[in-house]
C-alpha positions as CSV (number, residue, x, y, z in Angstrom):
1,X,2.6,4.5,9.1
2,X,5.5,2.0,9.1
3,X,5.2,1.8,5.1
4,X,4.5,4.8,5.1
5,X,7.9,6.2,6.7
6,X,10.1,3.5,4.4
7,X,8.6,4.7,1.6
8,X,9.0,8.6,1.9
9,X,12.6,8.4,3.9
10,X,14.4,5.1,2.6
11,X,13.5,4.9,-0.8
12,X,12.3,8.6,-1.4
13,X,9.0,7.7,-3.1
14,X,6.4,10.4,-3.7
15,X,4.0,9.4,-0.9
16,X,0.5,10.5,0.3
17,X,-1.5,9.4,3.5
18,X,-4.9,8.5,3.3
19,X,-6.9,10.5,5.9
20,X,-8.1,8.2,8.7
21,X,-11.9,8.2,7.9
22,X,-11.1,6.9,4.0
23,X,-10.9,3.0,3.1
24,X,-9.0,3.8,-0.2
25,X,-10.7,1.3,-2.3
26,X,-10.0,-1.3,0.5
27,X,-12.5,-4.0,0.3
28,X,-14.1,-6.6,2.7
29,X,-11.5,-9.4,1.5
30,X,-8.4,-7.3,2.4
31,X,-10.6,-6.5,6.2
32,X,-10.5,-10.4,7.0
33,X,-7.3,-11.8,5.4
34,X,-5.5,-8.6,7.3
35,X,-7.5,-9.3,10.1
36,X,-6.4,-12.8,10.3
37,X,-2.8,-11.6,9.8
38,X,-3.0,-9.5,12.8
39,X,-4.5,-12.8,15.2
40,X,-1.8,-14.4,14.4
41,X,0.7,-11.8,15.3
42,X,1.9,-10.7,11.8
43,X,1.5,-7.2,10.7
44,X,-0.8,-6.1,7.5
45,X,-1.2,-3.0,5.6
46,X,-3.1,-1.6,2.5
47,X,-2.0,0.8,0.1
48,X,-2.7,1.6,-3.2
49,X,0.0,1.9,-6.0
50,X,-0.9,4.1,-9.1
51,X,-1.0,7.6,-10.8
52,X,-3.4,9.9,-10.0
53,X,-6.5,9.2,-12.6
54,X,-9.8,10.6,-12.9
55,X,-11.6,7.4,-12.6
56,X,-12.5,5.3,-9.4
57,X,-11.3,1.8,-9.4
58,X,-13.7,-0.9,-10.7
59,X,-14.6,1.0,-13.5
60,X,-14.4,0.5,-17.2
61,X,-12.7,3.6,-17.6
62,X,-9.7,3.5,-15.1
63,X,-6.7,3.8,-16.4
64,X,-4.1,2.1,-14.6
65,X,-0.1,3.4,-14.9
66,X,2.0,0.5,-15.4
67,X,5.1,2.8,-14.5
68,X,3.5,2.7,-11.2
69,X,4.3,-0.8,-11.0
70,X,7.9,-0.2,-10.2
71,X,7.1,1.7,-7.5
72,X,5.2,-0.8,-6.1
73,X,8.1,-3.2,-6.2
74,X,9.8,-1.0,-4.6
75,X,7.4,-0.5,-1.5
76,X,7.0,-4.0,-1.2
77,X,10.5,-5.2,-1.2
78,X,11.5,-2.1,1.3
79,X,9.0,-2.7,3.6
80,X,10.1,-6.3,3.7
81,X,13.1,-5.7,4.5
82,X,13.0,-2.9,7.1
83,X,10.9,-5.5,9.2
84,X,13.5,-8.4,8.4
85,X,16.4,-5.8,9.3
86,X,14.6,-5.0,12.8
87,X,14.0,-8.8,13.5
């Protein structure tokens, strides 16, 4: 939600909330490394960075959007610093 919030009211990216009951792609490897995070007292979240396309993940047809990539940049360097800013 915290990602969530920067992203939509800081940097005013188009943003859309997975319902609860959806893993988004998320995989097993994400579950323990976030897990793991967490133990330690760190703070994880998942989210997935592209254009709307036709095609599931993992499949020889998806099409990624590399102009998404920006984006992504952008969620990860304003999420990192709204915790550092709080801190």
């Amino acid at each position: 939600a915290r990602v969530f919030e920067v992203c939509r009211s800081k940097l005013g990216l188009n943003t859309e909330m997975l319902p609860d009951n959806s893993n988004g792609g998320a995989s097993e490897d994400y579950s323990f490394m976030s897990d793991r995070v967490i133990s330690l007292g760190g703070q994880s979240c998942y989210f997935m960075n592209m254009s709307r396309n036709p095609e599931v993940i993992h499949n020889e047809l998806f099409d990624f959007a590399e102009e998404s990539l920006i984006n992504g940049v952008k969620a990860f360097a304003g999420a990192a610093a709204d915790v550092m800013i709080e801190d």
